[in-house]
C-alpha positions as a LaTeX table, in Angstrom:
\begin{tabular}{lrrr}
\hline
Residue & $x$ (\AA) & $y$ (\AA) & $z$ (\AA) \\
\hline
Unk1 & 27.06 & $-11.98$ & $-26.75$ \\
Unk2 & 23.45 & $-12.11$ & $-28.20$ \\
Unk3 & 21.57 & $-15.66$ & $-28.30$ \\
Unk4 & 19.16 & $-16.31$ & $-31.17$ \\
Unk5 & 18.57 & $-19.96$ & $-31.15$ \\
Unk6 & 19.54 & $-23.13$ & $-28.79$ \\
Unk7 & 22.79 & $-23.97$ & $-30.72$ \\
Unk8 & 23.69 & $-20.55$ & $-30.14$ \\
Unk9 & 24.39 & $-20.74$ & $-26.53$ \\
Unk10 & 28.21 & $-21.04$ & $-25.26$ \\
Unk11 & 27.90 & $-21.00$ & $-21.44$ \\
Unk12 & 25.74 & $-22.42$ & $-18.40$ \\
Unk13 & 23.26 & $-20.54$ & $-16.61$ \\
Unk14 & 25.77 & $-21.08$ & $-13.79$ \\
Unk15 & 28.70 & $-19.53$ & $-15.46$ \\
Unk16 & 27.21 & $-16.46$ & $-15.37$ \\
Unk17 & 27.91 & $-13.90$ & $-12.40$ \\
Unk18 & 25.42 & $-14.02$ & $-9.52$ \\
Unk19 & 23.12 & $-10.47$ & $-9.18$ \\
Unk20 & 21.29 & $-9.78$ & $-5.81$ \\
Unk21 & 17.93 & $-8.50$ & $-6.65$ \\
Unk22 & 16.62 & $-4.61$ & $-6.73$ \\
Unk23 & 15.05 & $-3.89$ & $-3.48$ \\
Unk24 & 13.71 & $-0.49$ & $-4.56$ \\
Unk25 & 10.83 & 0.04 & $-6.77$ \\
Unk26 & 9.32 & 3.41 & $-8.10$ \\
Unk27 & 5.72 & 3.91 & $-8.20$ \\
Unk28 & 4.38 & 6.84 & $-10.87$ \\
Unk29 & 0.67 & 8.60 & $-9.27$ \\
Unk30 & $-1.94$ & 8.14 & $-11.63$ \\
Unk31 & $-3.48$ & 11.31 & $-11.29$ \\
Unk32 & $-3.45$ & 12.07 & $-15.42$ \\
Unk33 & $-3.99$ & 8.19 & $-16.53$ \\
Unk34 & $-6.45$ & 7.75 & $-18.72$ \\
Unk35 & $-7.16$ & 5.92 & $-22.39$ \\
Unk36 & $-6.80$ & 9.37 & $-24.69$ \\
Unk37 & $-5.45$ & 7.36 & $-28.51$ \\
Unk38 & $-4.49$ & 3.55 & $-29.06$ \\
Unk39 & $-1.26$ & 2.60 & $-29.78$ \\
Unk40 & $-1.95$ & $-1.18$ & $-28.78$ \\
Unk41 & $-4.67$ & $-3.89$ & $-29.50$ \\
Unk42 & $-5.94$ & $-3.66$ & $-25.83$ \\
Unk43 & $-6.63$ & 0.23 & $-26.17$ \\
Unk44 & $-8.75$ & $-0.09$ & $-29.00$ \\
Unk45 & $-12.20$ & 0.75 & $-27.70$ \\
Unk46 & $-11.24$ & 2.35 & $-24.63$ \\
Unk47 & $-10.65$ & 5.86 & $-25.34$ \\
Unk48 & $-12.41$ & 7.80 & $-22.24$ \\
Unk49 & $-13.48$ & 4.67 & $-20.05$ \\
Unk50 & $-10.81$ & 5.05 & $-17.40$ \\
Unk51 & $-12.48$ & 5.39 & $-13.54$ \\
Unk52 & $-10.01$ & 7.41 & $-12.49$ \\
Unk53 & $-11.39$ & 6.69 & $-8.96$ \\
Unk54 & $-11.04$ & 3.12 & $-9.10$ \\
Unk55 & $-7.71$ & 3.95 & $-10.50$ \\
Unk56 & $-6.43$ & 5.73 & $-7.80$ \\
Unk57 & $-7.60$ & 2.91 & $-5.38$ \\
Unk58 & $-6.25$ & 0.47 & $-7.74$ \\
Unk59 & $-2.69$ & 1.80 & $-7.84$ \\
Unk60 & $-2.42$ & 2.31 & $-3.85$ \\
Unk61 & $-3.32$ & $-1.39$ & $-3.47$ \\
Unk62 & $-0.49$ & $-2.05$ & $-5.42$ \\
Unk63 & 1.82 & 0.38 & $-3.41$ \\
Unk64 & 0.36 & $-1.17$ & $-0.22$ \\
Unk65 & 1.36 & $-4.49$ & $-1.47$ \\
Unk66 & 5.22 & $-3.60$ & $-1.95$ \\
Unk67 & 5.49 & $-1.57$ & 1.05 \\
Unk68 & 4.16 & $-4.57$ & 3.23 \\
Unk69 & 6.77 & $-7.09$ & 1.47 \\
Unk70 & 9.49 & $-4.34$ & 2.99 \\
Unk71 & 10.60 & $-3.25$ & $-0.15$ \\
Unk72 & 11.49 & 0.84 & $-0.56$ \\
Unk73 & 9.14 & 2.09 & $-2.67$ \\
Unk74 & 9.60 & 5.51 & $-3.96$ \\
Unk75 & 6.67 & 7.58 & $-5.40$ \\
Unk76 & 7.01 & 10.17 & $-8.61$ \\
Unk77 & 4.04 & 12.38 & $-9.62$ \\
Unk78 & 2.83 & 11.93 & $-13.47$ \\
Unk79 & 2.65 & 14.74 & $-15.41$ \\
Unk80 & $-0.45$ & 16.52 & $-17.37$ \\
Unk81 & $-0.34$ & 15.34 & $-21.20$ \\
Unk82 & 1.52 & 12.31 & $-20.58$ \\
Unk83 & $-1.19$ & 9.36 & $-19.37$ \\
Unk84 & 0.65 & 6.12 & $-19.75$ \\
Unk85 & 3.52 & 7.88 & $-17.72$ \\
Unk86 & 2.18 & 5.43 & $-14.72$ \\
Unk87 & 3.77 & 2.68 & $-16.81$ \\
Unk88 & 6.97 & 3.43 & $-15.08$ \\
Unk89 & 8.59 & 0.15 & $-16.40$ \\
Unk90 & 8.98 & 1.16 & $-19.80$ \\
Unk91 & 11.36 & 4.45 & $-19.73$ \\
Unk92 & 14.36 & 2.93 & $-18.39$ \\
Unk93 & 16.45 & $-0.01$ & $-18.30$ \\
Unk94 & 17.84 & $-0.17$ & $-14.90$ \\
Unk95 & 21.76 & $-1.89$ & $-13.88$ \\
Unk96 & 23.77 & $-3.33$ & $-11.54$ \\
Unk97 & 27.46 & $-4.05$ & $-13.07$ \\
Unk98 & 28.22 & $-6.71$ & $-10.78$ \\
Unk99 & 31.92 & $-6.33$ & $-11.93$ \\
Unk100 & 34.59 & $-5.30$ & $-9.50$ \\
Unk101 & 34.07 & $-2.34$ & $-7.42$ \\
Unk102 & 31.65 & $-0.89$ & $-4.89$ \\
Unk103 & 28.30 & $-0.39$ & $-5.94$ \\
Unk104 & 28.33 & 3.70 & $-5.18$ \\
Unk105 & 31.46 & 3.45 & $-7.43$ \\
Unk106 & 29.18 & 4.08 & $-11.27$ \\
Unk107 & 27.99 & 0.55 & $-10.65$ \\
Unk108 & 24.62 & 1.48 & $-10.72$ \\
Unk109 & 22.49 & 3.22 & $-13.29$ \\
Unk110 & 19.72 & 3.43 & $-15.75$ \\
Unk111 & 19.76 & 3.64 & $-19.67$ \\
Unk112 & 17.07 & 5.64 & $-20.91$ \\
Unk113 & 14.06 & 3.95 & $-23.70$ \\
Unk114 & 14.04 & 5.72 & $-27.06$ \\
Unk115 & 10.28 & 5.23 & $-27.19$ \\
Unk116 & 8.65 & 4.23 & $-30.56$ \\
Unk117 & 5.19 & 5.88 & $-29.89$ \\
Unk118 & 5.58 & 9.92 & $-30.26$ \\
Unk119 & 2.61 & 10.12 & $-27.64$ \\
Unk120 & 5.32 & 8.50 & $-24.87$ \\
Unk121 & 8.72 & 10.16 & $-26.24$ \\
Unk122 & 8.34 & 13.15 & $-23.45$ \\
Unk123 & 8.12 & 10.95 & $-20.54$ \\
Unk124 & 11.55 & 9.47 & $-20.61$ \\
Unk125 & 13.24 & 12.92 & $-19.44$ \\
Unk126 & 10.96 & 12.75 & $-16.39$ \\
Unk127 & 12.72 & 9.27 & $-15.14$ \\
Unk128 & 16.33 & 10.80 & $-16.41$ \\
Unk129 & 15.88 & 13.55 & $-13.62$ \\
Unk130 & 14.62 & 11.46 & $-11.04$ \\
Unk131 & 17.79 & 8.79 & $-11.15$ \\
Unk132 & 20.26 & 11.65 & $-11.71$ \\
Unk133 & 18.79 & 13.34 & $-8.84$ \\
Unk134 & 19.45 & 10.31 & $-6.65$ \\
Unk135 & 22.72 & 9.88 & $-8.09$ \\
Unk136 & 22.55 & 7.19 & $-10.46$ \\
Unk137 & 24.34 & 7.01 & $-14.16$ \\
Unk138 & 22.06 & 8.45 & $-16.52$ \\
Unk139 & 23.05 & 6.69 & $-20.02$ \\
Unk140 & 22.04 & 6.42 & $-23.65$ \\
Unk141 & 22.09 & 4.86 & $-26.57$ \\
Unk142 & 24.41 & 6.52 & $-28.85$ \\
Unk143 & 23.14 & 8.23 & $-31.71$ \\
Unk144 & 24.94 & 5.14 & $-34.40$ \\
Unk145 & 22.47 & 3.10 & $-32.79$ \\
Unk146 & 19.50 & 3.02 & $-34.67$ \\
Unk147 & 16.62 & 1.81 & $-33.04$ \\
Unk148 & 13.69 & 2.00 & $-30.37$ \\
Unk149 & 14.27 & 0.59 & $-26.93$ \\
Unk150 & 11.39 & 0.48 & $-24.05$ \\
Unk151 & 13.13 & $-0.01$ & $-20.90$ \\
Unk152 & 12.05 & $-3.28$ & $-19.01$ \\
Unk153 & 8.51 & $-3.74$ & $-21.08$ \\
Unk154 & 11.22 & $-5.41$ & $-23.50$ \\
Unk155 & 14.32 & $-5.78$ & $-21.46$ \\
Unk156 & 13.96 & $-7.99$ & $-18.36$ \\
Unk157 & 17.05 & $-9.34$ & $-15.92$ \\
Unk158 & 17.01 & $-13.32$ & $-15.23$ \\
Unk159 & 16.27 & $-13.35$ & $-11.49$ \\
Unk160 & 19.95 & $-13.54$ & $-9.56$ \\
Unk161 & 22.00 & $-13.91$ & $-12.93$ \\
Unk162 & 23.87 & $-10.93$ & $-14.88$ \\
Unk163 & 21.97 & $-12.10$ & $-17.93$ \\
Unk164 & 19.23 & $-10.20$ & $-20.06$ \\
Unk165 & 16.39 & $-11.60$ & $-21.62$ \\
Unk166 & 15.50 & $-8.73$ & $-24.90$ \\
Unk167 & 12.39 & $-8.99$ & $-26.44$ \\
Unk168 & 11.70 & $-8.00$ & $-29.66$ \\
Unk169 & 9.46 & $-7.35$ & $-32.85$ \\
Unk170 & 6.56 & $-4.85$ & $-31.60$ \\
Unk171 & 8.37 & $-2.21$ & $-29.97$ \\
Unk172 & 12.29 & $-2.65$ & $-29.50$ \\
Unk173 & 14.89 & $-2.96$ & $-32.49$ \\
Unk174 & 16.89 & $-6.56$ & $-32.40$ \\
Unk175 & 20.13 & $-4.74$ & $-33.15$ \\
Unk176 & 19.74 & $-2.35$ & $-29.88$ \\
Unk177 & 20.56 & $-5.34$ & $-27.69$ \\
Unk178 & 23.98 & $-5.34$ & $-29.48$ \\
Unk179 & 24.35 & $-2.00$ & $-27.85$ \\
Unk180 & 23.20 & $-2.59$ & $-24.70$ \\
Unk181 & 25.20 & $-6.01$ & $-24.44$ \\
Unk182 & 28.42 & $-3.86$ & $-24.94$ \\
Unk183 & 27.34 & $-1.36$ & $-23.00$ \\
Unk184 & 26.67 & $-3.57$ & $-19.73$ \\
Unk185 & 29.15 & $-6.31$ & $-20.41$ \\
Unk186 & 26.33 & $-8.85$ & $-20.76$ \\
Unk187 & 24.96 & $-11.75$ & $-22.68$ \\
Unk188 & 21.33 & $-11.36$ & $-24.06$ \\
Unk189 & 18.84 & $-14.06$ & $-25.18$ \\
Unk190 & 16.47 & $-12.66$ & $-28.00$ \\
Unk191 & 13.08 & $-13.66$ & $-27.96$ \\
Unk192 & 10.75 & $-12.71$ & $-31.21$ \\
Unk193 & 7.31 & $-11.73$ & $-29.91$ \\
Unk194 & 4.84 & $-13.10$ & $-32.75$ \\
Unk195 & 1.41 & $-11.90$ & $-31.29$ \\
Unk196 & 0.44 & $-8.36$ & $-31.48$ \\
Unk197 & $-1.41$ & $-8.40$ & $-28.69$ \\
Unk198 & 2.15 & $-9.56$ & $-26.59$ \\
Unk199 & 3.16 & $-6.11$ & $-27.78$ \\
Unk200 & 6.15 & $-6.30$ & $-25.30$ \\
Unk201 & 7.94 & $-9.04$ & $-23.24$ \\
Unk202 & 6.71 & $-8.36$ & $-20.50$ \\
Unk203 & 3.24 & $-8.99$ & $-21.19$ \\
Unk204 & 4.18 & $-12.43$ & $-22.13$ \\
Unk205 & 7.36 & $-14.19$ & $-19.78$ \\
Unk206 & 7.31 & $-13.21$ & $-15.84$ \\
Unk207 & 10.65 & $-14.85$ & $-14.76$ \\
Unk208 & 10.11 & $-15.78$ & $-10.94$ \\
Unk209 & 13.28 & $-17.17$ & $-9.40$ \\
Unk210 & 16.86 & $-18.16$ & $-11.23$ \\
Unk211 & 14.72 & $-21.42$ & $-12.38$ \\
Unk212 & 10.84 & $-20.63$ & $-13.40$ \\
Unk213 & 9.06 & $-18.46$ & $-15.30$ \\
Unk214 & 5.38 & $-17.93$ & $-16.04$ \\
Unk215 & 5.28 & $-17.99$ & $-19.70$ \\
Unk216 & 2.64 & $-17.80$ & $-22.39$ \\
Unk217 & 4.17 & $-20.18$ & $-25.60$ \\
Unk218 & 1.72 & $-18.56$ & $-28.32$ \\
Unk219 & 3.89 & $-15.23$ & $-27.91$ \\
Unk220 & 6.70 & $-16.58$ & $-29.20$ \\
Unk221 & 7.75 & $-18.23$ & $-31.93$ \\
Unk222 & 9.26 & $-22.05$ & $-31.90$ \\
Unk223 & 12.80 & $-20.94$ & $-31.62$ \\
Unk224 & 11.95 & $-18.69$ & $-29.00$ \\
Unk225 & 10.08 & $-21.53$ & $-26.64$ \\
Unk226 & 12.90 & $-23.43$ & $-26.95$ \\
Unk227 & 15.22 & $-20.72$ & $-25.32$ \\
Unk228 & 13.19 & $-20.43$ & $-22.67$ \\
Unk229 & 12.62 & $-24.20$ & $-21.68$ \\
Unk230 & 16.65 & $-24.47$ & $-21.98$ \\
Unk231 & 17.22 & $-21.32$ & $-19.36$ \\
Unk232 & 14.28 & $-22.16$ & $-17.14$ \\
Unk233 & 13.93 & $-25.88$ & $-15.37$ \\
Unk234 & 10.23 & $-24.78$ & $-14.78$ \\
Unk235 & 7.99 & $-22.99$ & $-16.67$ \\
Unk236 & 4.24 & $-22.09$ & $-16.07$ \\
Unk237 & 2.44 & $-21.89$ & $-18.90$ \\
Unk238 & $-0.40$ & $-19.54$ & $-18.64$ \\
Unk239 & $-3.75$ & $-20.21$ & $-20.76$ \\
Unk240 & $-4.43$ & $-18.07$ & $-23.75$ \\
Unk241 & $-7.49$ & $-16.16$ & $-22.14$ \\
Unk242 & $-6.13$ & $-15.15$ & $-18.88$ \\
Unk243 & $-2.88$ & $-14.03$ & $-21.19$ \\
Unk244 & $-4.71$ & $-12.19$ & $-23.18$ \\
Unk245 & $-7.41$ & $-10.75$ & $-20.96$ \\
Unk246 & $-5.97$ & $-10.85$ & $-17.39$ \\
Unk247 & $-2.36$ & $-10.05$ & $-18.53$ \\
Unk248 & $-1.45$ & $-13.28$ & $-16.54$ \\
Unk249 & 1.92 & $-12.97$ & $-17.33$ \\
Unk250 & 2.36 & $-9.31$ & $-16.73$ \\
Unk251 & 2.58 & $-10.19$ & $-12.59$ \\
Unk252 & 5.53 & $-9.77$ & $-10.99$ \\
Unk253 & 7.46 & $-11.73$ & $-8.26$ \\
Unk254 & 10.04 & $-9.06$ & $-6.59$ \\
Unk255 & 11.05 & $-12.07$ & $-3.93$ \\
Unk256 & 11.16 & $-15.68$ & $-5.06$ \\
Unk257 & 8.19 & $-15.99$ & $-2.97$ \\
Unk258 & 4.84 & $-13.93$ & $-3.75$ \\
Unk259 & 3.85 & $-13.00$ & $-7.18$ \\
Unk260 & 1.69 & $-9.52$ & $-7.28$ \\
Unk261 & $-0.88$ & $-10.67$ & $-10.24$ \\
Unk262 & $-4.42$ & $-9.62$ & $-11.52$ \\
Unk263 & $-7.23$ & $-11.04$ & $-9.83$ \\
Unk264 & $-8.96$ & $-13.88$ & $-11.51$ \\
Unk265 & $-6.79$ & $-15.44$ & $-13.37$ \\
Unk266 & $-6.89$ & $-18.64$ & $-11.17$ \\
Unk267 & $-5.41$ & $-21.21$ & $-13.37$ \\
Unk268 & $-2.29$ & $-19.08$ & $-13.17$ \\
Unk269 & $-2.91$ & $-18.81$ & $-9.93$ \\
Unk270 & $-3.29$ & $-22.77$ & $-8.81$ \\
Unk271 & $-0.10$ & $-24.23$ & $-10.81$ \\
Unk272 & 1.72 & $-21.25$ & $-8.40$ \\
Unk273 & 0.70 & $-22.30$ & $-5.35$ \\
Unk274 & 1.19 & $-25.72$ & $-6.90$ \\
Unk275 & 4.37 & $-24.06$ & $-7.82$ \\
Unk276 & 5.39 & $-23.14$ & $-4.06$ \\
Unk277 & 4.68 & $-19.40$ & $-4.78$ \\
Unk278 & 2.59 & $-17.02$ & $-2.71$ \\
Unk279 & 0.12 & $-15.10$ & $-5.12$ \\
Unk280 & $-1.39$ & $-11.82$ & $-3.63$ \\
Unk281 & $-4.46$ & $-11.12$ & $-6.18$ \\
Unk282 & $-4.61$ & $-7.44$ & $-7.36$ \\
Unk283 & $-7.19$ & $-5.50$ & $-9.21$ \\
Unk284 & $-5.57$ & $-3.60$ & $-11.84$ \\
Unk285 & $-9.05$ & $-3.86$ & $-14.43$ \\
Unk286 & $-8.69$ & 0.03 & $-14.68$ \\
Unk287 & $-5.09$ & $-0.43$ & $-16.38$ \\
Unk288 & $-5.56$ & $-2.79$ & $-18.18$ \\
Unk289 & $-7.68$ & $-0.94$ & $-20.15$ \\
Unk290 & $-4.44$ & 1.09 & $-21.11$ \\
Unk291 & $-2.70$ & $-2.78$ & $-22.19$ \\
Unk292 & $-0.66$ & $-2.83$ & $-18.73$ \\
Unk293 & $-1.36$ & $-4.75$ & $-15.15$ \\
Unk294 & 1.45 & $-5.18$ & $-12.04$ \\
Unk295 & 4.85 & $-5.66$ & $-13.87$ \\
Unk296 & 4.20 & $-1.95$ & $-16.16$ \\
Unk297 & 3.20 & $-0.35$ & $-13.11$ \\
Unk298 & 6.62 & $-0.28$ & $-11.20$ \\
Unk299 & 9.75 & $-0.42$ & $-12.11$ \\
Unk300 & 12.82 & $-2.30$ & $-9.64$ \\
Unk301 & 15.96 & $-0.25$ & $-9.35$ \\
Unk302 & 18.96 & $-1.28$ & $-7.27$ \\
\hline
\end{tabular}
């Protein structure tokens, strides 16, 4: 059940099971964030500019924010050595199997990222003990799969469908998403990032609601436009400098209503309102020095 191309595609949107949305979301304190080596185009430069101040301030706006849209937001400490830990979205790929049975039944659970930068390997075991801890299946990738896999910077649900979008080419292995599909007993749509600087998925395609997405084309390649104008009726298409430099696309809408995003970026920000979305404007300059804005800063768990 992995999609490649249009003519691929054996089934309507609407065929596929229906999947409430997570209404929990994990913070990670920024207290050892910082810039310390580069392993993406937006660190270059950066090493040892981090306010960590402004960070701090920065990242409890953001908690504010999803505490006052009533979601439960939980709150892990980073760790010394590890400072893009606070990118809590990448570690994990969090699951709902919205086959039969109750969801305390080992419905719900997490599969852990096989990271493909060394500097990030040692956070993963951090997020394995938190969701075992709250009782959650902790699961991997078995050893015959060869591959890295980062969590939900690559691997992101289609809002209220069982369906997984998998982006890859940067950081993520195509052939993991054969895994994972078997795992989770669903269908994924591969998307070929083509930009460097749209180092994961997420940096580039912020689905909304079951129909739109915010989507910067010049991330993908032509195939890979064309999957996404099939899926969603309406997509926003972000221009290349707020993209690149506000990480536009790297918002995130945990309702179908309001879309958390980085302040500025106000052509984005128009065709959403146009859109009938809510944006609430966020500074997150201070991590986006690291290449990350709202969406790497949380992750939503069910």
């Amino acid at each position: 059940m992995i999609y490649r191309r249009p003519d691929d595609l054996d089934f309507a949107l609407a065929d596929r099971p229906r999947q409430e949305r997570p209404g929990n979301v994990l913070l990670t304190t920024p207290d050892y964030f910082g810039v310390e080596y580069a392993i993406n185009p937006h660190m270059e430069g950066k090493a040892g500019t981090v306010d960590k101040t402004e960070a701090l301030r920065q990242w409890e706006a953001v908690r504010e924010t999803y505490d006052a849209l009533d979601l439960d937001v939980h709150v892990t400490d980073g760790a010394a050595g590890l400072p893009d830990m606070v990118f809590c979205a990448n570690q994990t790929l969090p699951y709902l199997d919205p086959r039969e049975g109750p969801p305390e039944a080992g419905r719900r659970g997490v599969v852990l990222s096989r990271m493909r930068a060394e500097e990030r390997r040692e956070e993963v075991p951090y997020y394995a003990g938190f969701f075992s801890e709250h009782g959650y299946d902790v699961r991997e990738l078995s050893d015959q799969v060869d591959g890295h896999f980062e969590g939900m910077g690559d691997a992101l649900w289609h809002p209220g469908r069982h369906l997984l979008w998998g982006g890859h080419g940067f950081r993520t292995a195509p052939k993991v998403y054969d895994a994972l599909s078997e795992m989770l007993g669903v269908p994924v749509v591969l998307l070929e990032l083509a930009d460097e600087d749209f180092y994961h998925l997420d940096t580039c395609l912020c689905p909304l609601d079951e129909q739109t997405a915010l989507v910067y084309p010049g991330a993908f390649t032509e195939k890979g436009r064309a999957l996404v104008r099939q899926f969603f009726e309406n997509t926003i298409e972000v221009p290349a400098v707020e993209a690149r430099e506000g990480f536009a696309c790297n918002a995130h809408c945990p309702d179908g209503e309001h879309v958390l995003i980085q302040r500025g970026c106000d052509v984005t920000t128009e065709q959403l309102v146009a859109g009938g979305f809510t944006p609430v404007e966020l500074e997150t300059g201070e991590f986006l020095k690291s290449g990350g804005s709202v969406f790497c800063m949380k992750l939503m768990f069910w």
